[in-house]
C-alpha positions as CSV (number, residue, x, y, z in Angstrom):
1,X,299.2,-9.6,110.1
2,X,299.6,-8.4,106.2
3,X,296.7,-7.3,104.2
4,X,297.0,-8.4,100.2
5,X,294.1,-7.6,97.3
6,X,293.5,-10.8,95.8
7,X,292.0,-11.2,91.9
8,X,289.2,-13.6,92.3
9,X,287.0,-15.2,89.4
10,X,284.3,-17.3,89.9
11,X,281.7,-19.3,87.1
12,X,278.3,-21.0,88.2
13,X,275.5,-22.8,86.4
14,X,272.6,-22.0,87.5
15,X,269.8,-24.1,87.2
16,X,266.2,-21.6,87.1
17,X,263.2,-22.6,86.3
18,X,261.3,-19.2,84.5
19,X,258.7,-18.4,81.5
20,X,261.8,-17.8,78.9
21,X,265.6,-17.6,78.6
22,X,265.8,-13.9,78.6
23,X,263.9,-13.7,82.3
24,X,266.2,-16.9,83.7
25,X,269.2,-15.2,82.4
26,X,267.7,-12.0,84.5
27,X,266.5,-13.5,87.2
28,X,269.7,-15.5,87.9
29,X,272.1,-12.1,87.8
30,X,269.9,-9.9,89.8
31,X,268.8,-13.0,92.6
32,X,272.2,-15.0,93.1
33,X,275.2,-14.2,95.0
34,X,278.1,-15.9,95.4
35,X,276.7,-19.2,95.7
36,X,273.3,-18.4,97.6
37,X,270.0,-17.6,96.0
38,X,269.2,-14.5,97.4
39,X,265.6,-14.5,96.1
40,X,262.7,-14.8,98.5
41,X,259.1,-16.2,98.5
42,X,257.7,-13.1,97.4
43,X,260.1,-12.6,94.2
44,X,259.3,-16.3,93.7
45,X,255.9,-15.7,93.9
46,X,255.7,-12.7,92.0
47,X,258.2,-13.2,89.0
48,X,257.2,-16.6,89.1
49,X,260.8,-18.2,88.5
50,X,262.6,-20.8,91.0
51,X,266.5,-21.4,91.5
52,X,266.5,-25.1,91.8
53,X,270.3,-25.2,91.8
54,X,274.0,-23.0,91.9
55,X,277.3,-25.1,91.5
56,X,280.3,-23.3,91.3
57,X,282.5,-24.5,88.6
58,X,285.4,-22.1,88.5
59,X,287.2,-20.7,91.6
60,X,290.6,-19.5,90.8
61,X,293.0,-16.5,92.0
62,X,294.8,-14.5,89.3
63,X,297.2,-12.4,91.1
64,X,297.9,-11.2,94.8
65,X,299.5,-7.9,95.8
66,X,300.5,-7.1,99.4
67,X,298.5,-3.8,100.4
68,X,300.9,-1.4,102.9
69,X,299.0,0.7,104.5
């Protein structure tokens, strides 16, 4: 089996609920990944924000490139 290094890029919208844009827009970079929010009860709790929804709207490849190893 070959291995390859493939360019990935992928967009979301997010959907956060959160006292103002600037903590949404923080909230969603530090507490999303991939698609799955990776914030928990307490951060919801604490930071008071909630990730209602993550939709992927961009999944392409750019380039691929066999590794030899």
């Amino acid at each position: 089996m070959n291995t390859y290094q493939v360019v990935l890029s992928k967009s979301y919208l997010v959907r956060v609920k959160a006292e103002n844009g600037e903590d949404a827009r923080r909230y969603c970079e530090f507490f999303t990944g991939g698609i799955s929010d990776l914030s928990e009860i307490k951060d919801r709790e604490e930071y008071n924000f909630e990730i209602e929804e993550i939709e992927c709207t961009v999944n392409d490849t750019y380039g691929v490139e066999e590794i030899y190893e």
